[in-house]
C-alpha positions in Angstrom: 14.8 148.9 0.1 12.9 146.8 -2.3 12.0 144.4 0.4 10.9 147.8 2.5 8.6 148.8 0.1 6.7 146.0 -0.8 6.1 145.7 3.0 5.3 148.9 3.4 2.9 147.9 0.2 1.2 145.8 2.6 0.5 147.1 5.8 0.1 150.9 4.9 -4.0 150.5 4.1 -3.9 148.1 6.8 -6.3 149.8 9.7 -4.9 147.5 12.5 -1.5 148.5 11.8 -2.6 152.6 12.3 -4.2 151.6 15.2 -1.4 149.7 17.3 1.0 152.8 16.0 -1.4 155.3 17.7 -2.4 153.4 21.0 1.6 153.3 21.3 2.4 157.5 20.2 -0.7 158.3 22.0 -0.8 156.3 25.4 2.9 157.0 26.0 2.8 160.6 25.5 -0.3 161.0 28.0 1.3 158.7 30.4 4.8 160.4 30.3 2.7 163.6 30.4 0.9 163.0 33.3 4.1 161.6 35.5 5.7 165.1 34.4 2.7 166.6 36.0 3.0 164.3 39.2 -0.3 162.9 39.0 0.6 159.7 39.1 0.5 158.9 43.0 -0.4 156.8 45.7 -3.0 158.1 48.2 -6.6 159.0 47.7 -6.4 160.4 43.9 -6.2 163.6 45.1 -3.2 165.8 43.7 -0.5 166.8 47.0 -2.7 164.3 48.9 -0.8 161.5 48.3 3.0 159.9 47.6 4.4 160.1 44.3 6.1 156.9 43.6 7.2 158.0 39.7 10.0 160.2 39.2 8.4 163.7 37.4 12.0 165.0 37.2 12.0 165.3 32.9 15.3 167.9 32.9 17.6 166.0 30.6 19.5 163.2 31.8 17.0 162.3 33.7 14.1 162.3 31.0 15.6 159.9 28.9 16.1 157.3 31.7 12.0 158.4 32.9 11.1 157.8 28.9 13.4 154.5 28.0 11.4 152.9 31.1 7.9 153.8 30.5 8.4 153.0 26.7 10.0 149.6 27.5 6.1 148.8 29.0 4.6 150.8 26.3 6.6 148.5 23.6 4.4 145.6 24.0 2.4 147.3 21.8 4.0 147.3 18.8 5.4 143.6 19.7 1.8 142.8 18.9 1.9 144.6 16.0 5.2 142.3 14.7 2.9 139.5 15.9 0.2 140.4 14.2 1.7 141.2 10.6 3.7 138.0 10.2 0.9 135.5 11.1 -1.3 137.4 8.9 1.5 136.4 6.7 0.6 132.7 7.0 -3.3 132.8 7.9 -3.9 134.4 4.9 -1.3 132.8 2.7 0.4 135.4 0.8 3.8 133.8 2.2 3.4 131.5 -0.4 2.2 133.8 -2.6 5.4 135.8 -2.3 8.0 132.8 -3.2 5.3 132.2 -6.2 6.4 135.8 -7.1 9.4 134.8 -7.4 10.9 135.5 -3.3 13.2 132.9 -1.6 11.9 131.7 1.4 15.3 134.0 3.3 14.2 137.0 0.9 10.6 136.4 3.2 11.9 136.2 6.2 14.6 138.8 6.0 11.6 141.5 5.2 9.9 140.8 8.1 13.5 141.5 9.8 13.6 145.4 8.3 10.2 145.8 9.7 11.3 144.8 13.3 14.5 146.7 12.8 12.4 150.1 10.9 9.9 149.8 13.9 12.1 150.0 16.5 14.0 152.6 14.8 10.6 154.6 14.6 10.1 153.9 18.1 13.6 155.2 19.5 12.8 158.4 16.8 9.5 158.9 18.5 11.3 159.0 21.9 13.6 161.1 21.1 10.6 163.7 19.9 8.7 163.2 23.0 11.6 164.3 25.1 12.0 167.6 23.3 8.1 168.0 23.7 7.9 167.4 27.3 11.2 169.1 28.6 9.6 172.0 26.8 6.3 171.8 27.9 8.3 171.4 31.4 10.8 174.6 30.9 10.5 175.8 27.5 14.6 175.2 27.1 16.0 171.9 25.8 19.4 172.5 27.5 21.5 169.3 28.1 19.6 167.4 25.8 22.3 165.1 24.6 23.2 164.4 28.1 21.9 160.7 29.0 21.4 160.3 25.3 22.6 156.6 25.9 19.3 155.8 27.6 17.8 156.2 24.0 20.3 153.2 22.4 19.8 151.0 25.4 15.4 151.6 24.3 16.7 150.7 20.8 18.4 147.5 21.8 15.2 146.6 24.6 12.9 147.3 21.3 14.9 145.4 19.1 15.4 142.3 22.1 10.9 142.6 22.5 10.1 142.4 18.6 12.7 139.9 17.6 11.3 137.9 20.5 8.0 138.5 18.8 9.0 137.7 15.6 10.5 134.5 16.4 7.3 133.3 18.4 4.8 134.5 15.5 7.4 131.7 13.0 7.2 129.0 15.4 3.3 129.6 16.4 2.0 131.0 13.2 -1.7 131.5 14.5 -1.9 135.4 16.0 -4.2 134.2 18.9 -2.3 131.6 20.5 1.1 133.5 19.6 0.1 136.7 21.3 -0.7 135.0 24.3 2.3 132.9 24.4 4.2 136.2 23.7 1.9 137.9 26.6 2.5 134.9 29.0 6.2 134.4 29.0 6.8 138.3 28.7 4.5 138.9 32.0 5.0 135.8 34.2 6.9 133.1 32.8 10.1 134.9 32.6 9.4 136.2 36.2 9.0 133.4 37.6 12.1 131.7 36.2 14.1 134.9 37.0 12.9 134.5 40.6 14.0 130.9 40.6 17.1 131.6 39.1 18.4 134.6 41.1 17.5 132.5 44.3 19.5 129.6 43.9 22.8 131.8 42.7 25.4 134.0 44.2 24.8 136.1 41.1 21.5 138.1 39.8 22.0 135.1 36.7 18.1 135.2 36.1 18.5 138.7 34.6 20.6 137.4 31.8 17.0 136.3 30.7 15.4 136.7 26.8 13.6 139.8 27.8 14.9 140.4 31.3 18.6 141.4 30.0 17.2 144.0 27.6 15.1 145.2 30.9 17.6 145.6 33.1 19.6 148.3 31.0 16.2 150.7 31.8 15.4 150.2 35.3 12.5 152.0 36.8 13.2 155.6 37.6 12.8 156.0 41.6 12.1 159.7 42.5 15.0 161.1 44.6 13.7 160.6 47.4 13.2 157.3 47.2 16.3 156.0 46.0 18.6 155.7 49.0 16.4 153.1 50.5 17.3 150.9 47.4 19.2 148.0 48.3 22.4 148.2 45.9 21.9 144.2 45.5 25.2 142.9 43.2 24.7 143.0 39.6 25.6 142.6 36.0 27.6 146.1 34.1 25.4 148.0 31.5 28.1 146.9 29.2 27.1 142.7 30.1 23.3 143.5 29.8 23.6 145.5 26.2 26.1 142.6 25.1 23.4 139.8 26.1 20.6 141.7 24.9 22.5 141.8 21.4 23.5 138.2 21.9 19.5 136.9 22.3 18.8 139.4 19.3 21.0 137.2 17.4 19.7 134.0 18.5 15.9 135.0 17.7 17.4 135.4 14.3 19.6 132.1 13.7 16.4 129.9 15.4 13.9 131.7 13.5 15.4 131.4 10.3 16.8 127.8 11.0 12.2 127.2 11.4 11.1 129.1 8.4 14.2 127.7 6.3 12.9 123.5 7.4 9.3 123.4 7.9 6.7 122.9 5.7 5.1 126.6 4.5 
């Protein structure tokens, strides 16, 4: 808690910090908002004048699956944000500045841990809010609301799986610049493209064991009804395997990290 609040210390004046927090409350709501509505479609912009290719079913189980999907995109946000506060951490030296305090070096590092951990506890809260919101903006009634609820801890574990990610890049990189776009680069196409590679040359969908990938695959985008039976059911990995490697990497991003912050030269 002590480590908390001398973070919290830190980045609660910090206008960057606000600002990341509301593109992320703000963009997902009106996005999730507007699916409900069914404006998202393909056609010619018009409302009923064109096909609706996102689900704007949000009756609960099938919110928390539309949510956990849209907020997995939307999460990229705030993996800037991790970004973003720990190189400060370095560009502006108050790393050192901490252990001159009288911090160990694993004291550091750990309290940039809680704030990955607290934001994507935060971020599974806020989910959790905007379901109630929308199912009753949709139907005033929030009947069957813990049904699906498992979506929500699969969102926790993707969130968890993005920012430790993040955190780990922003120790190796340590400049916010070339460590967001590293982040932005493997997240986008890198791991694509390996994934693609990978799943082509195996009897066995292997490539979506990936960093981010296995974290993905427990929210997969929400089809609307109609659309779903001309899915291919292509052979893959249990819920069960994908939440277990998602944890796994989680646990990796914080062995290697530490192992870098622990050796090299602050």
């Amino acid at each position: 808690m002590k480590l908390l609040a001398i973070e919290w210390l830190k980045i609660k004046r910090y206008r960057t910090f606000w600002v990341i927090v509301g593109f992320f409350i703000v963009l997902l709501f009106l996005w999730n908002y507007e699916a409900m509505k069914g404006n998202i479609i393909l056609g010619n912009g018009r409302k009923n004048h064109g096909i609706s290719i996102v689900n704007s079913d949000y009756s609960f189980p099938q919110a928390w699956s539309n949510l956990g999907y849209w907020a997995s995109l939307f999460i990229i946000f705030i993996s800037i944000l991790v970004i973003i506060l720990t190189t400060n951490e370095y560009t502006y030296r108050t790393n050192r500045q901490n252990v001159i305090d009288g911090w160990t070096r694993l004291q550091f590092f750990h309290s940039k841990v809680l704030v990955v951990v607290v934001l994507s506890i935060f971020s599974s809260i806020y989910l959790v809010l905007l379901g109630a919101v929308l199912k009753l903006l949709q139907s005033g009634s929030l009947a069957g609301f813990f049904t699906g609820f498992h979506n929500l801890v699969y969102f926790f574990l993707l969130a968890l799986d993005y920012l430790g990610f993040a955190l780990l890049i922003s120790v190796l990189i340590k400049r916010s610049g070339l460590a967001i776009g590293l982040f932005l680069l493997y997240a986008t196409i890198i791991e694509s493209i390996l994934k693609f590679l990978i799943n082509s040359h195996t009897d066995k969908p292997y490539g979506n064991l990936l960093m981010l990938q296995a974290s993905d695959e427990l929210l997969p985008f929400p089809f609307p009804q109609m659309l779903k039976p001309m899915m291919s059911g292509a052979p893959s990995f249990s819920m069960h395997t994908y939440a277990f490697v998602a944890i796994g990497w989680c646990l990796v991003y914080y062995f290697v990290a530490r192992a870098i912050l622990l050796r090299n030269d602050w």
